[in-house]
N, C-alpha and C positions, 0 to 999 in steps of 0.2 A: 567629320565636323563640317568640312569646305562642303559636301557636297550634302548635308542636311540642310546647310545655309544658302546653296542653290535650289532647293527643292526636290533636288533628285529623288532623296529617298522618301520623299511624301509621293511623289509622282507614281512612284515602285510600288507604294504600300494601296494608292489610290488603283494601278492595274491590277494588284492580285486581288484586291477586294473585288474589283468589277469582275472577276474569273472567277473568282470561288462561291460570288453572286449566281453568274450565269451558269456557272457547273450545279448549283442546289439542286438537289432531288431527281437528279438524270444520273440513268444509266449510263445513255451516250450522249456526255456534255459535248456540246460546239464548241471548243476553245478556240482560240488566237494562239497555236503553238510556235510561232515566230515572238509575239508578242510577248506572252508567258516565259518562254527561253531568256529573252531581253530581261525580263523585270527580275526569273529568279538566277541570272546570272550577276545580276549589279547586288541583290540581297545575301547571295552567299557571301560574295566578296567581300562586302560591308560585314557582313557578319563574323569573316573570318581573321576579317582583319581587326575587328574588337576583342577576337577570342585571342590572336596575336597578342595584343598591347595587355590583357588581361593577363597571361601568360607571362611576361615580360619583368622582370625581379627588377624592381630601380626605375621604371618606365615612369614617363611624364605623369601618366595616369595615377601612378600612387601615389606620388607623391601631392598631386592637385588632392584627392581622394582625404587625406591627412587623417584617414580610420581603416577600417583591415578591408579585407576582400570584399565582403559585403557591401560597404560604401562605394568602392572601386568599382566594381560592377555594374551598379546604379549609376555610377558617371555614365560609364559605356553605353550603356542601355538610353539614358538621356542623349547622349549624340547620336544615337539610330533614331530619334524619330518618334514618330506613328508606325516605322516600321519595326520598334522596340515590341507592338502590341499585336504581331502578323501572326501569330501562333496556332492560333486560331483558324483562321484564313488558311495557314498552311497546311493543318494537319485535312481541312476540306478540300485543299486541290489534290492533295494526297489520294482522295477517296475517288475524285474525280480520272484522274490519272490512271488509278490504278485501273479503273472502270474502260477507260481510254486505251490499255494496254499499252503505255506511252513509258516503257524503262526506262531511257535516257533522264526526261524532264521529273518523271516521280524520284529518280535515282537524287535529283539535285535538288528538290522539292523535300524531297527525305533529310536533305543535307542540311536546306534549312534548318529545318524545322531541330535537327539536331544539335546544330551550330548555336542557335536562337533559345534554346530549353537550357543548352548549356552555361550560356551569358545568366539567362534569366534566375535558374537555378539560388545560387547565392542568395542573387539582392531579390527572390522572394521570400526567402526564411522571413526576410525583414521586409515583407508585405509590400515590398515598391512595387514587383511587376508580380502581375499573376502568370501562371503557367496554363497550362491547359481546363478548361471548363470539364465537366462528367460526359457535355455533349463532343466535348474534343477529342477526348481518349477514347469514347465509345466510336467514334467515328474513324480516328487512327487504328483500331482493332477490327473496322471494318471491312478498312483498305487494306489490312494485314490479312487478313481472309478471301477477300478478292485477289491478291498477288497469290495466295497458297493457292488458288485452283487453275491458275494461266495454265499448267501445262493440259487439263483437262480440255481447254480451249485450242490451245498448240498441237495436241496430238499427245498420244500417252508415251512416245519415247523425246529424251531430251535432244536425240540430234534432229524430232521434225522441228525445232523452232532454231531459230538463229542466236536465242540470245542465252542457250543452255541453262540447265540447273543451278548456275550460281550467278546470275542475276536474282531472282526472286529470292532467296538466300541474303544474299546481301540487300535487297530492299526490306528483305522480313527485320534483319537485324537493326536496320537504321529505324524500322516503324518503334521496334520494341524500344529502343532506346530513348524515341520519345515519349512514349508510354509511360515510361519509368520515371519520368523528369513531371509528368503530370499532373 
């Protein structure tokens, strides 16, 4: 809340959008990976820490909420922001990323976008936040396609690449995940 009311998380929601801008329709986006790192390291955290207090039996939050989960959520989701509606945005840096061969930040990016479907989830039953668009999910199974063929680009044994077979594994499973939430 403190830091929605400083602007942080509009600032955060206003950098992934200029990324997932300048990443549209490139192979090989130009990102700001210093930049990018910054914005989706303050959005997990926000993110995680909603899924925290959502989580939480007897939290400040439910009881403010005074109806079941579904209302509770949409509190949450109301103190993220503009970055309540990054879903989007995320699952295209996602594409961008993957494109990028950039594990680390897609890995956290994925997290988002994980973290964020999960909130969302609920209090879309009851139509507050939408999830993913047909163009978002099509887009996250793009990037899941793009991560399935890195070792083609690594070399076809897993120890030419540094970052072995169960990285892309685990980026596959966090894409699908938001897939599912879509």
């Amino acid at each position: 809340d403190d830091l929605e009311g400083a602007g942080v998380l509009s600032a955060v929601h206003a950098a992934l959008a200029e990324a997932a801008e300048g990443a549209a329709g490139q192979e090989a986006p130009q990102l700001d990976f210093a930049m990018l790192d910054a914005a989706l390291g303050v959005a997990e955290e926000a993110f995680a820490q909603q899924q925290e207090a959502a989580a939480e039996e007897g939290s400040k939050h439910r009881k403010q909420c005074g109806g079941g989960p579904s209302s509770c959520h949409h509190v949450l989701l109301v103190e993220l922001g503009e970055l309540a509606h990054a879903l989007e945005l995320l699952a295209h840096l996602c594409l961008a990323l993957a494109h990028a061969m950039h594990a680390p930040l897609l890995d956290r990016c994925a997290t988002c976008c994980q973290l964020l479907a999960s909130l969302a989830a609920p209090a879309s039953a009851s139509g507050a936040i939408p999830g993913l668009s047909s163009q978002g999910v099509s887009v996250l199974i793009e990037a899941l396609a793009v991560v399935a063929q890195w070792h083609h680009f690594a070399g076809s044994s897993p120890s030419d690449t540094a970052m072995g077979p169960s990285v892309p594994r685990g980026l596959q499973r966090r894409g699908l995940a938001g897939v599912g939430w879509g």
